[in-house]
N, C-alpha and C positions, 0 to 999 in steps of 0.2 A: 570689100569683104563683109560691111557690116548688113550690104544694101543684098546680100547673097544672101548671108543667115538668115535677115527677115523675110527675106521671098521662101524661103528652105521653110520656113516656121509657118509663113500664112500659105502655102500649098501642101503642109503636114495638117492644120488644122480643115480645109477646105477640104481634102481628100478625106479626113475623119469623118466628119460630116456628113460627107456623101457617101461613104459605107454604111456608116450610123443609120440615115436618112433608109437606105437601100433595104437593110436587117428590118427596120420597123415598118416599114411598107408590106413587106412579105409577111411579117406575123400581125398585123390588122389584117392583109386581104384571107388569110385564113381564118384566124377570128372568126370576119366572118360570114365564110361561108360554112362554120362550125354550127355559128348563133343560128343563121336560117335553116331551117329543117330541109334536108335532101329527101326526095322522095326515087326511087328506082325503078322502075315497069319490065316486066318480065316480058322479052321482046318476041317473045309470040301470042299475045295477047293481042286479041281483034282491034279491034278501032271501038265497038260495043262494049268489050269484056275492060279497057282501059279504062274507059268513062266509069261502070262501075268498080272499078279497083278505087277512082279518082273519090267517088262518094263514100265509100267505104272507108278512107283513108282522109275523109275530111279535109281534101287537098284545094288549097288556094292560090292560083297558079303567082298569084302577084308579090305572094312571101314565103314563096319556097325553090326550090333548083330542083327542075325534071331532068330526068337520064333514063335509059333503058340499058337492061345488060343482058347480054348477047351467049352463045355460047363459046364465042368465042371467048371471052372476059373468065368465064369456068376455067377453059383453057388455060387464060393470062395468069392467072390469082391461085388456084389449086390444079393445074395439071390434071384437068380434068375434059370429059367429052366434049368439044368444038361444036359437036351435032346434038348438045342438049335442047331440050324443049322448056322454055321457060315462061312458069308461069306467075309462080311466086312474085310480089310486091312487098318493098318494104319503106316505111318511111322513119325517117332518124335524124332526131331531135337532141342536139348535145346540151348535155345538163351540167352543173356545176361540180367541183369536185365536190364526193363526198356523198353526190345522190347515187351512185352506184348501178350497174345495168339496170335494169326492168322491159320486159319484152310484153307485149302485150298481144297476144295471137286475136284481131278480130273476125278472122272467121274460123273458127275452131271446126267445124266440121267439114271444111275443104283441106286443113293441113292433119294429113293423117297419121304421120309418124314422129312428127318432132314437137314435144311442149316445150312451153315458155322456160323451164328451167333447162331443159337440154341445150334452147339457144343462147342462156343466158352462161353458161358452164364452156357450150364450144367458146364464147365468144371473150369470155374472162381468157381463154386458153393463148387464141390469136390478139390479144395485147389491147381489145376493146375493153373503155371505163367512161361511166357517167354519161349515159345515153338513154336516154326514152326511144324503144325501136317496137313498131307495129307493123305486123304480118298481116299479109291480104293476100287469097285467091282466090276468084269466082270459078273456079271448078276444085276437083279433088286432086290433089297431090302429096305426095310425100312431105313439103317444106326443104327439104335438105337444099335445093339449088339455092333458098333465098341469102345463106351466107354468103354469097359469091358478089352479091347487089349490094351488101352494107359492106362490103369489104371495097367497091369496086366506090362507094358515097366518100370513102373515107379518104380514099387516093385521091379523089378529086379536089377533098377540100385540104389536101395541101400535107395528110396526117398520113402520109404512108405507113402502112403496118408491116411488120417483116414476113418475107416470103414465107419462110419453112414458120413461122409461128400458125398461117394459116392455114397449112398444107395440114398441118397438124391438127390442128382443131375441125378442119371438113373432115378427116379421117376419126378423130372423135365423135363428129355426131353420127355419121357412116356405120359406126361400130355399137352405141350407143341405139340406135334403132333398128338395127337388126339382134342383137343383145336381147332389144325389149322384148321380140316375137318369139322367144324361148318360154317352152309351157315352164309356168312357174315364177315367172320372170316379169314385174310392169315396168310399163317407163317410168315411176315414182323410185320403184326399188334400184333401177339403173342408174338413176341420177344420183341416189342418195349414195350408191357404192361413190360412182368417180368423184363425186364431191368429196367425201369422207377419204378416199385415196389424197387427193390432193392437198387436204388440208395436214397430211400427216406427214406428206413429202412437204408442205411448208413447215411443219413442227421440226421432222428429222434431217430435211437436206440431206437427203442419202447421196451417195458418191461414188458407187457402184451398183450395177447390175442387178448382185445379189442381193443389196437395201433396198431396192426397187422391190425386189422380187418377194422380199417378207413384208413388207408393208402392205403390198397384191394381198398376200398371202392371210394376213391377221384381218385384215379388213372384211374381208369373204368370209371367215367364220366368225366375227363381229358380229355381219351382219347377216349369217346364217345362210349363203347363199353358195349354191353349187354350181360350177363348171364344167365344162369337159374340160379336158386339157388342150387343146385345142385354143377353146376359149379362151381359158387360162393365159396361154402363151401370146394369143393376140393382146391380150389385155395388158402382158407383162410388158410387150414387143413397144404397146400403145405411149406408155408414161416412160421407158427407156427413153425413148425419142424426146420427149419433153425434157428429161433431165438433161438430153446432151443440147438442147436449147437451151437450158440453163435459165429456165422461165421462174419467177421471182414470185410463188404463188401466198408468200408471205406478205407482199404490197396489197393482197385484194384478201386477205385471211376474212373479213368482217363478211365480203359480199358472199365468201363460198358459205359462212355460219348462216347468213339471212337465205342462201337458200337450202342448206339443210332444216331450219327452222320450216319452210314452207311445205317442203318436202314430208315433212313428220305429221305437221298438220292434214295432210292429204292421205296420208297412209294410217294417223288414225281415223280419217273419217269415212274409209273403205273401211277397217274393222268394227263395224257395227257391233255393240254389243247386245247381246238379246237375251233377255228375263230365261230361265232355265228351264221353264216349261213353255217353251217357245214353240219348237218343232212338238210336242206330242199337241199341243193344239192344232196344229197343220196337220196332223196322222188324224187325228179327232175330226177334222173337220172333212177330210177326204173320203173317210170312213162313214160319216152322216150321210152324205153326199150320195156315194155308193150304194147304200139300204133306201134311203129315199126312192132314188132309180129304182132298187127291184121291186119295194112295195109298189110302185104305178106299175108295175108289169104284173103284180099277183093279182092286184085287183082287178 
């Protein structure tokens, strides 16, 4: 009996061990593939256009993990087109807690609809934190597909993100850039609303519809800003779904402040302010201008 117990006790502790063993194998091999920066290639990118995404993105094939994603992967991740065209590139650098997203768009005049703070807002949305992430494409595109490639980085290194979080958030920047194209409306002032929404659904945790729907509501004449109803109701429709996620936007309160903070800095440095006899200088100078002209025609 006693020659039982002790085989009972050292194949109780051998089997621990070997679970033990098995648990920390799996959270080092993610580690890290966290620590090495994933780079993604938008899989319609030539064999030419790769190379320079590669220089662009400062890529060193020897301390990083290449992938390409597909439209099929749009499909996988957001139920989205199969027959997308992709060309966005991103590369994603996980940082410590604490450093908070930062997106750094390097080529800004090929990604035409989406800024650094709209990726940085979807991407707080779909459960991404503490990442250095850089956009690339050598031609012009919208950017919207590239969430699909740091969604498709994160699967692989072991960090799955929840479905309907992302589904969510590609429908946020979806909305959020077509939003922006409304006269009256920039992508500064888009972002600073859904940030400013969110951070008030982390203040208030609303728990119906209709808290949803005044939080919408106050924030818009906060921030001075008119919808159609239409609009309106997409927008209401948008963060419904987020609460019935039950997304915790009080864990990242600081990062949605640091980008209303950026956001403010950028909307004042669109409001130029100009000395008061600004324009009658410009009417003066237009005006010289014009007489000059007819005096060479009198003469």
């Amino acid at each position: 009996m006693r020659y039982i117990s002790k085989l009972f006790l050292i194949l109780s502790i051998v089997f621990g061990l070997a679970v033990n063993s098995t648990t920390l194998t799996h959270a080092v091999q993610t580690d890290e593939m966290l620590d090495e920066p994933i780079v993604v290639y938008g899989d319609t990118l030539s064999d030419a256009q790769r190379e320079e995404v590669r220089r662009l993105l400062e890529v060193d094939s020897d301390k990083v993990t290449e992938m390409n994603v597909t439209g099929k992967d749009i499909a996988h991740y957001i139920n989205g087109d199969p027959n997308s065209r992709m060309f966005s590139s991103v590369k994603i650098t996980h940082k410590d807690k604490g450093h908070g997203i930062v997106v750094n768009i390097v080529t800004a005049d090929n990604i035409t609809q989406v800024t650094s703070e709209m990726y940085s807002n979807a991407l707080l949305t779909a459960g991404v934190e503490n990442a250095l992430i850089e956009v690339a494409s050598p031609v012009q595109v919208t950017g919207t597909s590239a969430l699909s490639g740091i969604y498709k980085a994160y699967d692989a290194a072991g960090a799955e993100l929840e479905q309907g979080r992302m589904e969510v958030a590609n429908e946020e920047l979806d909305f959020t850039t077509e939003l922006s194209k409304k006269e009256g409306l920039s992508q500064e002032k888009v972002t600073e609303l859904m940030t400013e929404i969110k951070k008030e659904i982390a203040e208030q945790d609303p728990v119906t519809r209709e808290e949803v729907e005044q939080i919408v509501k106050d924030q818009l004449e906060k921030l001075e800003i008119n919808l159609s109803e239409e609009d309106r109701q997409l927008l209401i429709d948008l963060f419904e779904k987020m609460r019935n996620l039950d997304i915790d936007f009080d864990q990242v309160k600081q990062q949605l402040e640091d980008i209303t903070s950026t956001i403010k800095d950028k909307l004042d440095d669109m409001n130029l302010e100009l000395d008061e006899g600004f324009w009658d200088k410009v009417s003066n100078f237009f005006q010289d201008l014009i007489d000059s002209i007819a005096n060479l025609f009198k003469g």
